[in-house]
Each structure stands twice: as structure tokens, then as C-alpha cells.
C-alpha positions in Angstrom: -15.5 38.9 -1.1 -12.6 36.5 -1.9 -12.8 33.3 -4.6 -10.4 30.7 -4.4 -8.7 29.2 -7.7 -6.7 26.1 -7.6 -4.4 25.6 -10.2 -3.1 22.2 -11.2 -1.4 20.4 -14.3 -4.5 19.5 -15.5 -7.4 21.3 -13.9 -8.6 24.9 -13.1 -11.2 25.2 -9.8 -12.7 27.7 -8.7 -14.8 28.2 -5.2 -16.7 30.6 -3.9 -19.5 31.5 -1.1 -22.6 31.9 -2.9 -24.2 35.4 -2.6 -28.0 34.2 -2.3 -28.4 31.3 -0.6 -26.0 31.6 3.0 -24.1 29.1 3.7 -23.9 27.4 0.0 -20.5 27.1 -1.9 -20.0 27.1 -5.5 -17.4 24.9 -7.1 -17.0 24.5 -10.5 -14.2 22.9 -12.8 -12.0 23.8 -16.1 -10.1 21.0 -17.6 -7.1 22.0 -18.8 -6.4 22.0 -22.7 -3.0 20.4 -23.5 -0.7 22.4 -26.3 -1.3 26.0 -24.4 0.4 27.9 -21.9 -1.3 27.6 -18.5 -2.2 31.4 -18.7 -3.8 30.8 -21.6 -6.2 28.1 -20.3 -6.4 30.0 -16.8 -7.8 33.5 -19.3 -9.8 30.8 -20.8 -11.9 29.4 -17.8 -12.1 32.8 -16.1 -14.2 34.1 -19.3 -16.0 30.7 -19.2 -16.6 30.5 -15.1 -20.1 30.7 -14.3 -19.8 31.7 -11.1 -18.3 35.0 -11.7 -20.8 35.5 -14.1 -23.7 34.7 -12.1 -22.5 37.0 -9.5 -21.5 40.1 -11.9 -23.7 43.2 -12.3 -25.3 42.7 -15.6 -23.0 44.4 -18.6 -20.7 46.2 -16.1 -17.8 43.9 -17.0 -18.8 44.4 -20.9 -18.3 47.6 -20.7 -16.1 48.4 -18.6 -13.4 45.3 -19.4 -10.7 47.1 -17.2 -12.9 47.3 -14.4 -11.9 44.9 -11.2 -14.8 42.1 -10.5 -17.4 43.7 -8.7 -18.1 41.0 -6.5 -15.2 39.0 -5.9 -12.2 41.8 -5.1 -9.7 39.2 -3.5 -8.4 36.2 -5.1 -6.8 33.3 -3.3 -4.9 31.2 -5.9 -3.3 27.7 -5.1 -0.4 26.9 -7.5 1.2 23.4 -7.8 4.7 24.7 -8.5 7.8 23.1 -6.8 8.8 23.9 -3.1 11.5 24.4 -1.4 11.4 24.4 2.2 13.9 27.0 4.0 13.6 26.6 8.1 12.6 29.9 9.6 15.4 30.7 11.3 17.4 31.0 8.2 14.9 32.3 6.1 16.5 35.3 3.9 13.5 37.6 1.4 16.6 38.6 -0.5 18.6 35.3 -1.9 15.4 32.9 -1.5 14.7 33.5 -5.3 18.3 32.6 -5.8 18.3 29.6 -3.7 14.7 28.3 -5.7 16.4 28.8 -9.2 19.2 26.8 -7.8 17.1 24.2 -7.2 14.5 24.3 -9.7 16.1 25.2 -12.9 12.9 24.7 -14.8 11.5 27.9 -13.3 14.4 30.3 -13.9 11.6 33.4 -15.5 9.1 32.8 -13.2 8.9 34.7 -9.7 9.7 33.7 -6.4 7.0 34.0 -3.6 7.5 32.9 -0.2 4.8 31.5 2.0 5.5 30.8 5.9 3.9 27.8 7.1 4.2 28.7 10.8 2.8 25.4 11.8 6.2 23.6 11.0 8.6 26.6 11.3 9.2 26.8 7.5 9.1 29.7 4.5 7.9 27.5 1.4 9.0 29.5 -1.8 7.6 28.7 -5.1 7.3 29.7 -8.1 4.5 32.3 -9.8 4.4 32.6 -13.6 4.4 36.4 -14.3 2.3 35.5 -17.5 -0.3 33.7 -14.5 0.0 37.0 -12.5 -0.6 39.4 -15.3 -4.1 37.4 -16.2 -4.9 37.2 -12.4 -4.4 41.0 -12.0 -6.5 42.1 -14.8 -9.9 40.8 -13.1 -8.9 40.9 -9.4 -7.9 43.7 -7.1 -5.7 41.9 -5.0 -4.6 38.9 -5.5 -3.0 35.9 -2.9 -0.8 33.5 -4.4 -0.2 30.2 -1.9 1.5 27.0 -2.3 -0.7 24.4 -3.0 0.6 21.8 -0.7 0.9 24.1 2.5 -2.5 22.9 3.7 -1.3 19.4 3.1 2.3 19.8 5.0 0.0 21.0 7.9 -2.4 18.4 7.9 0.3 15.8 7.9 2.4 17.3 10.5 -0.7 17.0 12.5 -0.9 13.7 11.7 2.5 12.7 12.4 1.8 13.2 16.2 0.9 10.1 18.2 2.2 6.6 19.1 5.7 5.7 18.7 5.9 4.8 14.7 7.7 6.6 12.3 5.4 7.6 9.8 5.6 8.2 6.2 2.9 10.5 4.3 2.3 9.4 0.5 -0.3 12.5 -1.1 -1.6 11.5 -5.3 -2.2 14.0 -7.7 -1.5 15.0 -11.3 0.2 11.9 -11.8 2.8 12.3 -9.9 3.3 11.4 -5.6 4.7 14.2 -2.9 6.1 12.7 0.1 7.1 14.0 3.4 8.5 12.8 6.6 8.2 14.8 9.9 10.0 14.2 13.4 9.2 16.6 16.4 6.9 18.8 14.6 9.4 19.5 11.9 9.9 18.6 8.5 12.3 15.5 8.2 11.9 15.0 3.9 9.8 16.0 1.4 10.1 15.8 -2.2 8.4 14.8 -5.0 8.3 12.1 -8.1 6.5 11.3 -11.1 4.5 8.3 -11.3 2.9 7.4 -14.1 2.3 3.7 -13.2 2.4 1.6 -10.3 5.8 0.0 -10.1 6.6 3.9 -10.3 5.2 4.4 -7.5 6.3 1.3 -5.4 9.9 1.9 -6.3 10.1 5.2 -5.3 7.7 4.7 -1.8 10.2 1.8 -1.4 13.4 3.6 -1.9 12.5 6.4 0.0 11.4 4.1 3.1 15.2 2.8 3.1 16.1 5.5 2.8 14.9 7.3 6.1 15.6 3.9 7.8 12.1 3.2 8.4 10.8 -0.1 9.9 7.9 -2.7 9.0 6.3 -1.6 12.1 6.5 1.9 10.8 3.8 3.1 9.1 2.9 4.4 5.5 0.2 6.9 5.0 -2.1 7.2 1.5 -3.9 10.0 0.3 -5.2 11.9 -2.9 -6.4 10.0 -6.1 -4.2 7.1 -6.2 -4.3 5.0 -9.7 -3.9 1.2 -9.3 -4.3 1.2 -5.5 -5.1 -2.7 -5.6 -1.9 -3.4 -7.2 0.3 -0.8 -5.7 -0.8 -1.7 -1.8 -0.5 -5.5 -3.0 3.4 -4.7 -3.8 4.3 -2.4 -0.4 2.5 -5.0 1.8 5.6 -7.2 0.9 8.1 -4.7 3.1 5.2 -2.8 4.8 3.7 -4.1 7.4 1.1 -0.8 8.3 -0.4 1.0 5.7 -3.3 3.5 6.0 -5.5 5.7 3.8 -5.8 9.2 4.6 -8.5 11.4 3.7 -7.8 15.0 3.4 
């Protein structure tokens, strides 16, 4: 049975189907503590998570502590690491942890995985902590590291499709904005900035619009937990003429 973690800058989720009752999903939250290492607090809020100890066989992970879960044996794990987007057709296994280091010199001990997102024809690598790895693989038999934005690249590609506007796609999180373009089904821009307070945010929204040569008829797309929507949307409405929120 597999149990997703998602693993953010400031919170640790877990979800999983619940064993009794069919149908049911459990979800349940670890706030991050601030002055440890994300390992730590990930180590932390797997011995704390109720779920996998509701759905443990009583005392076999006591006494046994380098036994494998023996409910959950797979492990899907979202990390919110940077990406870098290589096309497809010039995706290379060998120099992409090369090319990420290059470009992300923050990360230069951590591993390299590459996800293909085959909806938009690109390999998103990212980085994996080895510390993060050697917690996940104590508990877990195998263990799934993706991306945490591929399933938001997918669902805006999809949404990029229709009418004749440009679009622009704005996602919230972790104090900080991701933002991605798409034309044809395939990425135009994507990067990322942190905003701590609106004008932040407007600035860079702003910038980036000129930037791809974007029109007031074009339109801007919202989503994720935005803070000071009121006052952000009340300073792009002076250069933007169609803005939408997005759930997703």
C-alpha cells in the first residue's frame, strides 16, 4: 500500500487510504520546526504520524525497528526543491546533475533525480537530500521521490488551452510565487521568486508580464494561498485588464 508525503519549507503531510473504512483518506499535518535540518523534522513527524501508527501491527515496529512498515511498503514523496526543465529531446541521465548544480548552486550535496512530465515533453530534475533519503529508506521499502510542482505544470498546461489570450499562471506557497508560461503545449517560462509582501509580488508578476510581451487583454491566472490578495489584485488591475483565480 503506498502513503504519500509532501514535503514543504514549512509543513510535513502525509496521506493515505484508510484500511477500515473504503473509500476514506487520511491526512494529517507536521509543522515544521525552524533551527533543524529538514530530515530532522521529517524523522520527527514520521515517529509522531498517527496514521502509520494506527495502521501498524501492534509492537512489530518496537521490536523490530529495522523492519520496513508493514502496511505502507511504497512511499510517494513530493519535494519542493528547485527545477530545472530540460526538453525531452535533449534530455541526457548522465550530465543532468551537472547541468542542476550549474544552475542551482545551493544544492551542490544533494542528488539529482529526474522526473519526465510527458504531458509537456519535459525531464524536471531536482534535487533530493541524501540526509532526506537515508530517513525515508529506513521505514519504507521503496521509495518515489517527485517534483512537487509536476502536477501543477500539468494542470496549467491544461489550462493554457483555449481562446486566443496569452495566459500567465501565478501558483502561492511557502512565501514565495512559481510562474510559468506555456505556448503550443509547451513550456514558454517558468521560474520562481520570493515574496514576502505584496509589492513583492506585484513587481515581479509585473516584470515578468513585460517581459514575455504580454497584453492587457491577456490574461493572469491566481492560485495557491495568496497573502494580501485585496491589495495585490488592487495593484495588477492597473496593467491587467483579466485576472482569474484558479483552484487547484
Amino acid at each position: 500500500m503506498n502513503i504519500t508525503i509532501r514535503i514543504t519549507r514549512s509543513t510535513i503531510t502525509f496521506t493515505a487510504p484508510n484500511t477500515v473504512i473504503e473509500g476514506q483518506t487520511d491526512f494529517e499535518q507536521y509543522n515544521m520546526k525552524t533551527g533543524i535540518a529538514v530530515a530532522a523534522n521529517l524523522r520527527q513527524a514520521l515517529a509522531e504520524c498517527h496514521i502509520l501508527k494506527a495502521q501498524s501491527a501492534p509492537g512489530r515496529l518496537q521490536e523490530q525497528a529495522v523492519q520496513y512498515h508493514p502496511v505502507f511498503d511504497t512511499v510517494t514523496v513530493f519535494v519542493d526543491t528547485p527545477l530545472l526543465l530540460i526538453p525531452a529531446e535533449e534530455f541526457d541521465a548522465e550530465t543532468m546533475p551537472q547541468l542542476y548544480h550549474y544552475a542551482n548552486t545551493k544544492h551542490q550535496q544533494d542528488d539529482v533525480e529526474g522526473t519526465p512530465i510527458n504531458q509537456i515533453n519535459v525531464v524536471a530534475a531536482y534535487a533530493v537530500g541524501k540526509d532526506l533519503r537515508f530517513v525515508l529508506t529506513e521505514m519504507f521499502r521503496n521509495v518515489k521521490f517527485m517534483p512537487l510542482l509536476a502536477p501543477i505544470l500539468v494542470e496549467f498546461c491544461r489550462r493554457s488551452y483555449g481562446g486566443f489570450q496569452e495566459k500567465l499562471f501565478c501558483y502561492f506557497h511557502d512565501k514565495r510565487v512559481d510562474m510559468f508560461a506555456f505556448r503550443k503545449g509547451r513550456v514558454r517560462f517558468c521560474s520562481s521568486f520570493e515574496v514576502s509582501l505584496t509589492p513583492d509580488a506585484a513587481y515581479f508578476i509585473l516584470n515578468v508580464w513585460q517581459t514575455l510581451g504580454m497584453k492587457p487583454s491577456d490574461v493572469l491566472c491566481l492560485a495557491g494561498s495568496i497573502t494580501g490578495q485585496e491589495a495585490l489584485l488592487k495593484e495588477l488591475r492597473q496593467f491587467i485588464r483579466n485576472i482569474r483565480n484558479v483552484k487547484i
